[in-house]
N, C-alpha and C positions, 0 to 999 in steps of 0.2 A: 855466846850470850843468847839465851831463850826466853821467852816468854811462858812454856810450858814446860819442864822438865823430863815431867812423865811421858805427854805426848811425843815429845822431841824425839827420847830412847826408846816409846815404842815402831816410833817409825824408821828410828836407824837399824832398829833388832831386825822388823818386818824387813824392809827392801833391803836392808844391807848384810844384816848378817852380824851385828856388830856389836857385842854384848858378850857375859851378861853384863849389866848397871849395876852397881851396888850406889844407891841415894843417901846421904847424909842431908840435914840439916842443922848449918849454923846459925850461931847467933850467940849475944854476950853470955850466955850460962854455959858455952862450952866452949869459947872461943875467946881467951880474954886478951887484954894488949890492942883493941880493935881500935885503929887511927885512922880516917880520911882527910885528905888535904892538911897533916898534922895537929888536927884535933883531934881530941875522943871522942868518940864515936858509939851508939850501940844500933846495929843493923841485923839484918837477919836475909838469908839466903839457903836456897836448897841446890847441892852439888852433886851429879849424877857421873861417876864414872866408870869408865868402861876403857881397857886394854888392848892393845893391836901391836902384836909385838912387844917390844918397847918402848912404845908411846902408849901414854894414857890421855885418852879425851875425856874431858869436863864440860858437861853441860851446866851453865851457873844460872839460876835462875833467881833476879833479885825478890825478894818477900817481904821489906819492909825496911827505912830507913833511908841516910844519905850513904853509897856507896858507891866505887866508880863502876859497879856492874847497874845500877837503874842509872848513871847518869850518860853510861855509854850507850845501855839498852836505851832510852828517851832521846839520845842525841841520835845514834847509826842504824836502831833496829837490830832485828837479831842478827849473829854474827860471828865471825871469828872475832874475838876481843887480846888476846893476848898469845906469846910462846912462854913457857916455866922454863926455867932454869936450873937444878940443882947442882951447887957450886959449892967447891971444897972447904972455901972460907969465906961465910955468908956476911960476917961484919965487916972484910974488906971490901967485898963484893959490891956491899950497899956504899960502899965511903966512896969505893972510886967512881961510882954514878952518880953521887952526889954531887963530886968534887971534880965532874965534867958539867956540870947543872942538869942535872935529870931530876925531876921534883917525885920525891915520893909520892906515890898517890894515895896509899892503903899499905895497911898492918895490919896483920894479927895472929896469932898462935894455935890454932885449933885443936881442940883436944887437948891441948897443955905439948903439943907432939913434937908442932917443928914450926918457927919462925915462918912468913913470908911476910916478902914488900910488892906492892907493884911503884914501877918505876917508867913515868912519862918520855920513852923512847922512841916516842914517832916522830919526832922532825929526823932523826936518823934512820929508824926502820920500819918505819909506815904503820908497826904497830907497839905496844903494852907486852915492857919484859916484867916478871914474873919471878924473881931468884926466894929460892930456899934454901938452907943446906943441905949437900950430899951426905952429909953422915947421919943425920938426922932422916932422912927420906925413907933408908930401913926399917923407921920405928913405924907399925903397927899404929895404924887406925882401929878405933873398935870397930866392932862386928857393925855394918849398916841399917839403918833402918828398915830396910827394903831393898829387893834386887828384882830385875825385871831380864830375865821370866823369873818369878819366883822359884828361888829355891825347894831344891825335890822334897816333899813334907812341908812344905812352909807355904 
């Protein structure tokens, strides 16, 4: 969780090496299904990611709205805030965290692409799990707004 996005990944790209970022911005016109604390919701946020292997880092930086990224950002400051999960069968997935009492925190669908929940997993693992499905994780994001270092010709 960041308070600047852009700043953030250009200082990971500088000192670390860590890039490139492709930036998206969500928000209800691309991202529908958006629930916090099991309301509806319409929020808005910009998501910076960048690849390291097999892991993908996310810089989420809240932009507007009630969501558990300004409520974590306002409560811990920036931060690690959650791990993602892609898992084979995401409706079970969410029933049996449900049905251990994990309170969903947040929904939504981005891009129409692939489901995610965050799920209040810290009295068991100190932080914010994250499940989507595996089959759906394949499907193609569109092209990003922006990648830092810009893309060659762009």
């Amino acid at each position: 969780m960041v308070k600047d996005s852009e700043a953030t990944a250009r200082r990971y790209w500088e000192e670390f090496g860590i890039g490139p970022w492709r930036f998206y911005t969500l928000d209800p016109s691309n991202t529908p299904g958006m629930t916090f604390r099991g309301k509806p919701v319409e929020h808005a946020f910009r998501a910076a990611l960048a690849r390291i292997g097999e892991v993908t880092l996310e810089l989420i930086e809240p932009l507007a709205g009630s969501s558990v990224y300004a409520e974590h950002l306002a409560t811990h400051g920036e931060g690690l805030h959650h791990l993602a999960f892609a898992v084979e069968d995401y409706d079970q997935a969410c029933e049996y965290l449900v049905s251990r009492g994990y309170d969903e925190l947040q929904h939504g669908r981005p891009f129409d692409v692939n489901d995610y929940s965050y799920f209040d997993t810290s009295r068991a693992l100190r932080f914010i799990t994250e499940l989507s499905s595996e089959e759906a994780a394949d499907k193609p994001f569109p092209a990003p707004e922006r990648t830092l270092p810009p893309a060659a010709g762009g």
